[in-house]
N, C-alpha and C positions, 0 to 999 in steps of 0.2 A: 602684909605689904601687897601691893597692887602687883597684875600682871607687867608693868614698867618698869617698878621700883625693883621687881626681881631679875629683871633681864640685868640693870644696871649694878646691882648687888653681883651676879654670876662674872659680869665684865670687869669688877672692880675686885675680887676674888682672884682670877683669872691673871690679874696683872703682880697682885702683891704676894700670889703662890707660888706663881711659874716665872716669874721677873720678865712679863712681856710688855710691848711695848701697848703705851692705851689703842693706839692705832689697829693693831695687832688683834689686842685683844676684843673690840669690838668687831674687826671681820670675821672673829670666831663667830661670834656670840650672833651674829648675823647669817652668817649661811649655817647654823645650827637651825637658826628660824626660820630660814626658809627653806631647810629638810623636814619640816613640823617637827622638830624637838623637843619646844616648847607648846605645842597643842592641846597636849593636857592641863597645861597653868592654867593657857585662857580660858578652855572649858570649867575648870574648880579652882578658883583662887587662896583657897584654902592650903592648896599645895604650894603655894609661893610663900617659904619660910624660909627664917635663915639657914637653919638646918638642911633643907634641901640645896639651897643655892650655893652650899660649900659641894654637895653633892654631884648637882650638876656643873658648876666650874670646873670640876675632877673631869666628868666624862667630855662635857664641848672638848676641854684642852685637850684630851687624849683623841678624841679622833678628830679635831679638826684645826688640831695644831700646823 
């Protein structure tokens, strides 16, 4: 998946994990990116899998819940 498709995967995760709201869950998922978070995706695309974006939905939500 694209560095986009995985933000929105991590967002879409993030709602149907933690029952938050969409609103919600993309202001995580947005000041995650702009801590560079996600820095390493855009550099290796490789790394935007599903498997990681269950991973990173875990950690956004946890610290920027």
């Amino acid at each position: 998946m694209t560095y986009e498709e995985h933000l929105d995967e991590v967002t879409t995760l993030i709602v149907e994990k933690y029952d938050v709201e969409d609103d919600a869950a993309i202001q995580m998922v947005m000041r995650a990116q702009a801590d560079d978070f996600f820095s390493g995706h855009d550099d290796d695309p490789s790394i935007c899998t599903l498997d990681r974006a269950h991973v990173d939905a875990k950690a956004v939500f946890a610290k920027y819940r």
